[in-house]
C-alpha positions in Angstrom: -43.8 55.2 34.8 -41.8 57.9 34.8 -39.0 58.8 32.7 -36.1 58.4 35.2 -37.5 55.1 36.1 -37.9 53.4 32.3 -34.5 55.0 31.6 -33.2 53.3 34.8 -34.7 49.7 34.0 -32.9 50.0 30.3 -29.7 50.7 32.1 -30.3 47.7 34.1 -31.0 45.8 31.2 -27.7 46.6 29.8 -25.8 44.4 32.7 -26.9 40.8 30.6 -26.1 42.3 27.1 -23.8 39.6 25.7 -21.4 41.3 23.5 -18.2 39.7 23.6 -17.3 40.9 19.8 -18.2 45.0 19.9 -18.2 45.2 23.8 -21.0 47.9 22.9 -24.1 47.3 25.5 -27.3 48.6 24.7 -30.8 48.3 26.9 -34.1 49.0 26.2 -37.3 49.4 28.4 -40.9 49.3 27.0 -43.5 50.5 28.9 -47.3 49.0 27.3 -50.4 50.7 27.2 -51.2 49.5 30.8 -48.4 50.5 32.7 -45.7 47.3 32.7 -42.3 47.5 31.5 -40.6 44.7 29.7 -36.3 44.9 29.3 -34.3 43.7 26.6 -30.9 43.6 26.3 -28.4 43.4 23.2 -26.7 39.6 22.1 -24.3 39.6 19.5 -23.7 36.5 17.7 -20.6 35.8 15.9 -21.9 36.4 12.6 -23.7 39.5 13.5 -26.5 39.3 11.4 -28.2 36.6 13.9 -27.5 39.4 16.6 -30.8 40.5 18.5 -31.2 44.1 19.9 -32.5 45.2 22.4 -35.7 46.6 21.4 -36.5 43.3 19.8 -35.9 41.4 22.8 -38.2 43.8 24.4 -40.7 44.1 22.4 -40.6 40.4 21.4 -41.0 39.3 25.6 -44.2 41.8 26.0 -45.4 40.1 22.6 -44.9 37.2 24.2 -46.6 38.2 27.9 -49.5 38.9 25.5 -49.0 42.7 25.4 -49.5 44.5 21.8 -50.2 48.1 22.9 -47.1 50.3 24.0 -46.5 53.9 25.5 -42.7 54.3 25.1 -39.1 53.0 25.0 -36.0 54.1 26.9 -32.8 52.9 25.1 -29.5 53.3 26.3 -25.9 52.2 26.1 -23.2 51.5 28.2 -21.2 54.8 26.4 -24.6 57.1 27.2 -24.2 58.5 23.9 -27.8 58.7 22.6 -28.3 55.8 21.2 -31.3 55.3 18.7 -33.0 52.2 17.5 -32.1 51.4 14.3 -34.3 51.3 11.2 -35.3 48.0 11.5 -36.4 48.3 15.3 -38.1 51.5 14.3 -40.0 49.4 11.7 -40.7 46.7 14.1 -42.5 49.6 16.5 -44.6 50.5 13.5 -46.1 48.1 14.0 -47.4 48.1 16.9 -47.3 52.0 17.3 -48.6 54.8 16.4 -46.4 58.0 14.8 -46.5 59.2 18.7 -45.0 56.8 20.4 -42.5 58.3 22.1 -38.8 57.3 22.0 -36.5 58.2 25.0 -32.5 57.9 24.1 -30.3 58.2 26.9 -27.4 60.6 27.0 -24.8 61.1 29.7 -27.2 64.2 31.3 -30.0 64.2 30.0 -32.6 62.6 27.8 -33.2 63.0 24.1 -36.6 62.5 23.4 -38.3 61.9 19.5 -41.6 60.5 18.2 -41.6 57.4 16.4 -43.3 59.2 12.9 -40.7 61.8 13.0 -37.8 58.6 13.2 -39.2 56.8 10.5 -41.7 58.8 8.3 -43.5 57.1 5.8 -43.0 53.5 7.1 -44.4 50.3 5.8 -47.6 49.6 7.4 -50.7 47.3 7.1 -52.6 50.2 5.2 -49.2 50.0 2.8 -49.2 46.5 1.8 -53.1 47.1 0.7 -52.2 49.8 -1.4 
């Protein structure tokens, strides 16, 4: 897919983001390894720590679809001000990732675009935890 078009199904996504406390709506669109894009939106729950973003609801529906293999994400907001996954998203990619998956952050012209390893160098991974 190409970028214009994962970039365009994130802002999409971003139209069932229930945030009723921050009013802050992110999207996300992951493309696997084949070619099929899964959305996730963010929901916000009172508390905020049950919150989910919208990588994880991403990632979590291709898990789900039986998809482990992935090309890239497209985040956005609704502010189109580059928004990045966070550090525990970036962890959860890790996982499934390598250090070049690339990461596609939406700003209001144009497209920032970073490689996982360089977001989150030295990250926890499988080889870790046998260390």
């Amino acid at each position: 897919m190409d970028d214009a078009d994962l970039v365009a199904a994130a802002r999409e996504a971003t139209a069932n983001a229930h945030v009723p406390y921050s009013e802050y709506r992110v999207g996300a669109a992951l493309e696997t390894a084949d070619g099929t894009v899964f959305t996730g939106c963010n929901i916000e729950n009172a508390n905020y720590s049950n919150s989910l973003h919208a990588e994880e609801v991403a990632i979590a529906e291709a898990i789900k679809n039986g998809h482990d293999a992935f090309a890239q994400v497209a985040v956005t907001s609704s502010e189109r001000d580059g928004v990045l996954p966070c550090g525990m998203c970036r962890q959860t990619f890790t996982e499934f990732c390598d250090d070049d998956f690339r990461v596609l952050c939406d700003e209001e012209s144009e497209l920032a675009e970073y490689r996982l390893g360089d977001l989150l160098p030295d990250a926890i991974t499988a080889e870790t935890l046998g260390r």
